[in-house]
C-alpha positions as a Markdown table, in Angstrom:
| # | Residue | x | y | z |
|---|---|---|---|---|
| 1 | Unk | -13.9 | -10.1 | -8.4 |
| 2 | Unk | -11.3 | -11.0 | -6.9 |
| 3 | Unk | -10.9 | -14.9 | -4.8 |
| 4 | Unk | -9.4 | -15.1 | -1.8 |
| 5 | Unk | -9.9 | -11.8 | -0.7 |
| 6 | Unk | -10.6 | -10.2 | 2.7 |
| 7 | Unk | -11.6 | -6.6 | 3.3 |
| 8 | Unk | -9.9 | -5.3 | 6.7 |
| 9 | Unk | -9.7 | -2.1 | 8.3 |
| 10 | Unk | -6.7 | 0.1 | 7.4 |
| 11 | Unk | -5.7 | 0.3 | 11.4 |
| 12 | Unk | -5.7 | -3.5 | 11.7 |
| 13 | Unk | -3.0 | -4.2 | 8.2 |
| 14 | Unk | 0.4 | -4.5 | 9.7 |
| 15 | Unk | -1.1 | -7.6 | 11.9 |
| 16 | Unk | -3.0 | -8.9 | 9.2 |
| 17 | Unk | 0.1 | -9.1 | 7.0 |
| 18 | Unk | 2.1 | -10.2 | 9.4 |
| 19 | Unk | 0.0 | -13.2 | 9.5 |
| 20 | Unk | 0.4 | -13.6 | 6.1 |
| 21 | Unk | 4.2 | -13.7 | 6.8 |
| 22 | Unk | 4.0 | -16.2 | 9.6 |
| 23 | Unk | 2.4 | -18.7 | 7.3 |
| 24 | Unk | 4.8 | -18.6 | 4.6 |
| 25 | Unk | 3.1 | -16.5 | 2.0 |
| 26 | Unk | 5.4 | -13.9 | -0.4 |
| 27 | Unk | 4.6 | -10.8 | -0.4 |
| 28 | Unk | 4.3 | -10.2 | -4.2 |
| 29 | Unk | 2.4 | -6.5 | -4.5 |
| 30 | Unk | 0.4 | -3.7 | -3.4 |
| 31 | Unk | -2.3 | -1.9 | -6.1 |
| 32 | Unk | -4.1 | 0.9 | -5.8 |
| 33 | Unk | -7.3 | 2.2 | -7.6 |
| 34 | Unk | -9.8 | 5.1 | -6.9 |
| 35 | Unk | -13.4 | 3.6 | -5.2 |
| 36 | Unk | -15.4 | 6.5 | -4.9 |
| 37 | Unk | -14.0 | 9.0 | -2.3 |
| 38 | Unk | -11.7 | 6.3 | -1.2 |
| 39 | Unk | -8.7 | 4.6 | -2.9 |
| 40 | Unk | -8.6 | 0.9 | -2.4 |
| 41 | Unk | -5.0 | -0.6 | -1.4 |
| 42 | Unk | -4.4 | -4.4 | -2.5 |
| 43 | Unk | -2.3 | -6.4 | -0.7 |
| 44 | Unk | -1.2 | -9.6 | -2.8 |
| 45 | Unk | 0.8 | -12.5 | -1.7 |
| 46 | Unk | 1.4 | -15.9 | -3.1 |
| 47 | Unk | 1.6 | -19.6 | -1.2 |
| 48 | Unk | 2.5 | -22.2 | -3.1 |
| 49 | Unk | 1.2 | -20.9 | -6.3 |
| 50 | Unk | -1.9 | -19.3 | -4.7 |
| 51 | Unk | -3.1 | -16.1 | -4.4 |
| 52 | Unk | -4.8 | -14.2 | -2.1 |
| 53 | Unk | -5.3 | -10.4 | -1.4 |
| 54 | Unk | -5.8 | -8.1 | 1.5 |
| 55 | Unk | -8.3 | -4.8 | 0.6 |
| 56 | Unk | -7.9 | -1.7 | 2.5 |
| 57 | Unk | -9.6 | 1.8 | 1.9 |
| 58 | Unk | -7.9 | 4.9 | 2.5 |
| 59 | Unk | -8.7 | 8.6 | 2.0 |
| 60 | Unk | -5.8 | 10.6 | 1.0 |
| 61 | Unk | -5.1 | 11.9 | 4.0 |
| 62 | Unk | -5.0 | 8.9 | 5.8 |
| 63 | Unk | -2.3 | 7.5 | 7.8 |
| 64 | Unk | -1.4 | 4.1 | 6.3 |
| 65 | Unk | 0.7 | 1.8 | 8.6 |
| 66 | Unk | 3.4 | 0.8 | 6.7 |
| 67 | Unk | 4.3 | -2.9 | 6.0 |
| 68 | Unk | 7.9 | -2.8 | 5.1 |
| 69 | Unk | 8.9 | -3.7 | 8.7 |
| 70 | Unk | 7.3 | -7.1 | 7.9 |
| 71 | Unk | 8.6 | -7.0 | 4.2 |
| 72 | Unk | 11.1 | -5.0 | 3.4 |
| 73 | Unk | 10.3 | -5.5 | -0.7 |
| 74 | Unk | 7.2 | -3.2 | 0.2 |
| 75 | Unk | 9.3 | -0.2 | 0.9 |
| 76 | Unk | 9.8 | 0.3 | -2.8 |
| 77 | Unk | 6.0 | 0.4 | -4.0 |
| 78 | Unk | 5.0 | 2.5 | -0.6 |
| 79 | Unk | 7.5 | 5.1 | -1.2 |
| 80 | Unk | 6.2 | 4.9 | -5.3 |
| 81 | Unk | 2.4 | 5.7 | -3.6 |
| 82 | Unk | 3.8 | 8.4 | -1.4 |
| 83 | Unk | 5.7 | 10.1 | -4.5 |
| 84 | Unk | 2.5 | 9.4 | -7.0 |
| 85 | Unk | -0.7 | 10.0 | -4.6 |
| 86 | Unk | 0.9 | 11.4 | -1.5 |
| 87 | Unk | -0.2 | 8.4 | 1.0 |
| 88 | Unk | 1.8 | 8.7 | 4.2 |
| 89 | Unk | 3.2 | 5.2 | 5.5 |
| 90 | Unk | 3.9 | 5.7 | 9.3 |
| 91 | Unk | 7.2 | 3.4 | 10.1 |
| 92 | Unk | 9.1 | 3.5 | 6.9 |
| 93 | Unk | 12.0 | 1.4 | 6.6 |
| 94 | Unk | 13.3 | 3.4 | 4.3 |
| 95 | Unk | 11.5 | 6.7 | 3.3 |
| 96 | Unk | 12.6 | 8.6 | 0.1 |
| 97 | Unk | 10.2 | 11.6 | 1.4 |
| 98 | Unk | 8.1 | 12.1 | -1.8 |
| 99 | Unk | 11.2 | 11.7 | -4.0 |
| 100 | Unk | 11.7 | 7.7 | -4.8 |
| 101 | Unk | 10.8 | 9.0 | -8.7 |
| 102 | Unk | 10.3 | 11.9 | -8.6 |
| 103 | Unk | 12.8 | 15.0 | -9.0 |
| 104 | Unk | 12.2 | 18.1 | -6.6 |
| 105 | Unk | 10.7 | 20.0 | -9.5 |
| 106 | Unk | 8.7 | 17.4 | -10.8 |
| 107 | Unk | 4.9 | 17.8 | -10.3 |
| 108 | Unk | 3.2 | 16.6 | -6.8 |
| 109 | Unk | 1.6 | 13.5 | -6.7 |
| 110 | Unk | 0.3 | 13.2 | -10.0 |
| 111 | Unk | -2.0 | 10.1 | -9.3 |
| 112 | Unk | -3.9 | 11.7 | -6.6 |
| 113 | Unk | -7.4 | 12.9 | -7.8 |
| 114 | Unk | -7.0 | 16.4 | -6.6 |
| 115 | Unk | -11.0 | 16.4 | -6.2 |
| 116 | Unk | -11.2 | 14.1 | -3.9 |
| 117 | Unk | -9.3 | 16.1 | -1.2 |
């Protein structure tokens, strides 16, 4: 289990994290791992050497609000999700369309549990 952690819901993370922002904390990641019919986005930042994390579940077909506006470092690992699982960030600095990784003939999102859709 994870400390410092709060669960919010996925329409409310772009305030949440900008939050985060406005009281000095780095953005260091986002994680992603399957819960069930859901897959569980963690948001991780540090402040002075502490941690803390921001949970959001998503369905595959969800519309995630994207964060890169707030951090632009997040661009990288959203575009990674939306090449591995297929996630769709809405507001993109920066969207590579499917293709940060992967070629055009490269499998489809080949993270994304194809029984879960």
């Amino acid at each position: 289990m994870l400390e410092n952690l709060v669960v919010v819901d996925k329409e409310d993370i772009r305030e949440v994290v900008n939050n985060k922002k406005l009281y000095g904390n780095r953005f260091v990641a986002v994680t992603c791992e399957k819960e069930g019919e859901y897959y569980e986005l963690l948001y991780h930042f540090d402040n002075n050497y502490e941690l803390s994390h921001i949970k959001i579940l998503i369905k595959p077909d969800d519309v995630i609000k994207s964060i890169s506006s707030i951090y632009p470092s997040a661009l990288l690992i959203e575009n990674e999700y939306k090449d591995l699982y297929g996630f769709e960030f809405e507001g993109l600095l920066i969207d590579y369309k499917g293709n940060l990784f992967l070629a055009d003939k490269s499998p489809k999102t080949p993270m994304l549990d194809k029984n879960t859709q």
